[in-house]
C-alpha positions in Angstrom: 0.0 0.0 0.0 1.3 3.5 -1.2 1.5 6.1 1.6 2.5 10.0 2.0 2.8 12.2 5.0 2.7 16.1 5.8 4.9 17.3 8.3 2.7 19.2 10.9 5.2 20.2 13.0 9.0 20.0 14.0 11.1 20.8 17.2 14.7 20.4 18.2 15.6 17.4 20.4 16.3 18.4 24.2 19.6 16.8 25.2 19.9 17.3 28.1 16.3 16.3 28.9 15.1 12.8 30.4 15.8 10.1 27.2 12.8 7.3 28.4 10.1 9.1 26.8 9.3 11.6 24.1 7.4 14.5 25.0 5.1 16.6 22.4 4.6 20.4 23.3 0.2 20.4 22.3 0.1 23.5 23.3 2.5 24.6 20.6 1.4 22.0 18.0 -2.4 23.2 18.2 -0.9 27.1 18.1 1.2 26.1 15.1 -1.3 24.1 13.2 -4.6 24.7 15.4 -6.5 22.4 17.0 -9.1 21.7 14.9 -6.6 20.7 12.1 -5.6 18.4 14.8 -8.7 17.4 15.7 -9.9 16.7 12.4 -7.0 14.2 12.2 -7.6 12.4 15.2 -11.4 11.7 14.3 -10.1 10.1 10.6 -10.0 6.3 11.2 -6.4 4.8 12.0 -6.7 2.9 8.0 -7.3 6.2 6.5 -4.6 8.6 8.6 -2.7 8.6 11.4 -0.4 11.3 13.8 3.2 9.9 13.7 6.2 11.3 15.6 9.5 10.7 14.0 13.0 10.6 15.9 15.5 12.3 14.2 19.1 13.3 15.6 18.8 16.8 15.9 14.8 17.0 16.7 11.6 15.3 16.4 8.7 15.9 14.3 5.0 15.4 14.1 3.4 14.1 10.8 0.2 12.9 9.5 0.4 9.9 6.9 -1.9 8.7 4.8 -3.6 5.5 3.5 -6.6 6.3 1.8 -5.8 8.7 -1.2 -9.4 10.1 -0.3 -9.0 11.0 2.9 -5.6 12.9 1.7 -7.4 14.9 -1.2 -9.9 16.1 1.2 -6.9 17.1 3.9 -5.1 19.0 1.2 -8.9 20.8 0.5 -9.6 21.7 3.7 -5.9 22.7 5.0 -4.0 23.9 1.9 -1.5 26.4 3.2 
């Protein structure tokens, strides 16, 4: 199955922060992207779309990816930027 994601939103790593979990700012996420874009996302079912975090070295980042070409089209329509 073909996929594609967006990159929502993208931080730099803490290193000198705690290394056991990974901690998402939703405070800044929903000010960067707003919360009903993040909303919208969440009530997509988990086959069509779903919020990912990627580890990178330097930082982390937030992305939606997408399973149904559908539901992607109608993401692009509704938050084109």
């Amino acid at each position: 199955m073909k996929n594609s994601k967006v990159i929502l939103y993208e931080w730099k790593h803490d290193l000198l922060g705690p290394q056991d979990y990974y901690d998402i700012d939703w405070p800044m996420v929903h000010k960067a992207c707003g919360l009903d874009h993040i909303e919208w996302i969440n009530r997509q079912l988990e086959t069509d779309c779903q919020l990912n975090l990627e580890l990178l070295t330097k930082g982390r980042r937030l992305v939606v990816e997408f399973f149904n070409p559908e539901i992607e089209t109608r993401y692009h329509l509704m938050w084109a930027k």
